[in-house]
C-alpha positions, 0 to 999 in steps of 0.5 A, a space after each residue: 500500500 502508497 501513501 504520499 510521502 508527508 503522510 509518512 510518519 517521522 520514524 518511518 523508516 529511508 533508503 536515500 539512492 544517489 543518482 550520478 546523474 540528473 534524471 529526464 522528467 521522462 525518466 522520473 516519470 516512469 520511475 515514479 509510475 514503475 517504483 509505485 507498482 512495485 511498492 504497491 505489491 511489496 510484502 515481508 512475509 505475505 504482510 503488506 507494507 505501508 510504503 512511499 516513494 518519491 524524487 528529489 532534486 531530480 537525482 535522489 530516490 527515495 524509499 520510505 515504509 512505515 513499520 508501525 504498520 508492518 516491518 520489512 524484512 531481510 527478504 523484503 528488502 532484498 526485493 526492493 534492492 533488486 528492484 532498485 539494482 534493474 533500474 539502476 542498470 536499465 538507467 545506468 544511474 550508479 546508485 550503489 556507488 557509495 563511494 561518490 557524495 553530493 554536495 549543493 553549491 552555487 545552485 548546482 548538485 555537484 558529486 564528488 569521489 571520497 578518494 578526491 575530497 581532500 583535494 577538492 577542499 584544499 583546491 577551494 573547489 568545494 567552498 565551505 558555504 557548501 552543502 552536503 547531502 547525507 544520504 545515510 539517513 535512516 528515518 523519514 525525521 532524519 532525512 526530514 532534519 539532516 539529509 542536507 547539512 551545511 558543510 562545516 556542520 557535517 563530518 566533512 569539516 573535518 577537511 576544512 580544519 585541517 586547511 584553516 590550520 596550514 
């Protein structure tokens, strides 16, 4: 069962997947239409699930199930990352690729390899007014709260100490 996603309730629980890419309205369409098909049958051990879904900033799918209503399982949730792995290849989209992290500046999604970041920050090439999208939130409350934090409040300042200090 859908529901819309600002009906979900604060713990439901999120699956954040990053595109490397900005999706077509076309393809946000059939996602969104193909993704709700299969939310619509999603079950954990024959027991419906309360599910939602939606795109943001035509880049980030996300994922959301209540489970006040029903738990997902370990079976469903390999079903779900099934679903997602055939559109990330029917797409080509990258969305496992958890080595690559978001960042908002200058108006723009800008993604950015965890082996360059360092050097991305030492460049100025990511300023600290930047914004990271924390896509390891957990819960509708925390995607709600923290998916987008702003650089220096995020565990990438880190980076940004290190360059005030040389």
């Amino acid at each position: 069962m859908t529901t819309p996603f600002d009906l979900m309730p604060d713990n439901a629980r999120v699956w954040v997947y990053q595109s490397q890419r900005a999706l077509t309205a076309d393809e946000q369409e059939t996602i969104t239409k193909n993704t709700n098909a299969f939310l619509e049958q999603w079950a954990a051990h024959g027991k419906e699930l309360k599910t939602s879904f939606e795109i943001r900033d035509d880049r980030f799918l996300i994922v959301a199930v209540d489970e006040s209503f029903n738990q997902a399982t370990g079976c469903s949730i390999d079903a779900s990352v099934a679903f997602m792995k055939a559109i990330d290849t029917e797409y080509q989209l990258d969305l496992f690729d958890r080595t690559k992290i978001a960042f908002i500046f200058n108006g723009q999604i800008v993604i950015e390899s965890l082996s360059t970041l360092k050097a991305k920050v030492d460049n100025g090439e990511i300023p600290s007014s930047a914004v990271l999208v924390n896509n390891s939130v957990s819960s509708k409350k925390e995607l709600d709260e923290d998916w987008k934090q702003p650089v220096l409040k995020s565990w990438v300042s880190r980076y940004f100490k290190t360059l005030q200090q040389n």
